[in-house]
C-alpha positions as CSV (number, residue, x, y, z in Angstrom):
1,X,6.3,-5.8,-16.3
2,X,3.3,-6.1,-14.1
3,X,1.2,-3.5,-12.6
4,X,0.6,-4.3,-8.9
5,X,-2.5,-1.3,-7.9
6,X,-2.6,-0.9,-4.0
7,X,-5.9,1.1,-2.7
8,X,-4.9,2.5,1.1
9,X,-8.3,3.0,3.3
10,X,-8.8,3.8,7.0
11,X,-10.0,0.8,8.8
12,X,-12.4,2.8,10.4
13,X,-13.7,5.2,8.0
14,X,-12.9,3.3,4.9
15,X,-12.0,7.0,3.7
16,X,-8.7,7.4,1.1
17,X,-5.1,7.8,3.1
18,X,-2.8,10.2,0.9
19,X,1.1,10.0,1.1
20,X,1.7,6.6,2.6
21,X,4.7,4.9,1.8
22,X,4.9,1.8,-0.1
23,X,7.8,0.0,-0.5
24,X,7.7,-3.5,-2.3
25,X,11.2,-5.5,-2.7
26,X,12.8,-2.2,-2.7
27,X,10.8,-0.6,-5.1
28,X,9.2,2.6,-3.3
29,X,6.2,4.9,-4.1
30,X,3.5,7.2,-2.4
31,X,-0.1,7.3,-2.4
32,X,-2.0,9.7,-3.9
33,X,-4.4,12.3,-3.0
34,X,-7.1,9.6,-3.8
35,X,-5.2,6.8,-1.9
36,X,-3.7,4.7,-4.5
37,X,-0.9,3.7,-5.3
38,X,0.7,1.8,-8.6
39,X,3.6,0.2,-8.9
40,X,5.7,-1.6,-12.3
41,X,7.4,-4.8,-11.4
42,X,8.2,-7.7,-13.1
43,X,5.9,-10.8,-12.5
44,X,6.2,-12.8,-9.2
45,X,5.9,-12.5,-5.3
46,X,6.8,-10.0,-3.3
47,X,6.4,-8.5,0.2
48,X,4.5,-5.3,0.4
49,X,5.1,-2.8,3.3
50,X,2.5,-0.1,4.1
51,X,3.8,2.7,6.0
52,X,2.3,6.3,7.5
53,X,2.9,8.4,10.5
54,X,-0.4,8.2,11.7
55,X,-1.1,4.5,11.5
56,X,0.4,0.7,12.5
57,X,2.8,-0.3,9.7
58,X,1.0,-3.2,7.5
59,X,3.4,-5.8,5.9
60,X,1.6,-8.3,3.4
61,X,2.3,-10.6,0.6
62,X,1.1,-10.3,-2.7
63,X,1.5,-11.5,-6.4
64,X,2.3,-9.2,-9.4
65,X,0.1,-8.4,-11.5
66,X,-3.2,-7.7,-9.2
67,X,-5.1,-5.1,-7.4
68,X,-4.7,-5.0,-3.6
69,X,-6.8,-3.3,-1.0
70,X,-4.9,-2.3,2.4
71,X,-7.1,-1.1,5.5
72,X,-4.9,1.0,7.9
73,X,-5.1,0.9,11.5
74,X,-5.0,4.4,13.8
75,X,-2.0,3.9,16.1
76,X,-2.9,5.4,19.6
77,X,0.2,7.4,20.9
């Protein structure tokens, strides 16, 4: 397995975002308190989705093992 580490910052602020949803090829986890996230997949590709109420969605792609840094966007309602 590889360890894929996903840090979740406002694009503004650059402060932590707790409790986002990440889902990755169906695999699913939240942020922490602290913003990150950590996810056990086997080596490869996949397509990570960065969800929270507050924010536009994010969709990337990104290799397994590595260490990924998403910046959030406020969505104005």
């Amino acid at each position: 397995m590889a360890r894929i580490v996903i840090a979740v910052r406002d694009k503004e602020t650059h402060a932590p975002i707790p409790f986002v949803a990440i889902e990755v090829n169906g695999y699913r986890t939240f942020t922490g308190v602290d913003g990150m996230a950590y996810l056990d997949v086997p080596e490869g590709t996949y397509r990570l989705i960065v969800r929270s109420l507050a924010y536009r969605p994010v969709t990337l792609t990104v290799r397994a093992p590595s260490t990924v840094r998403v910046e959030l966007e406020r969505a104005h309602f």
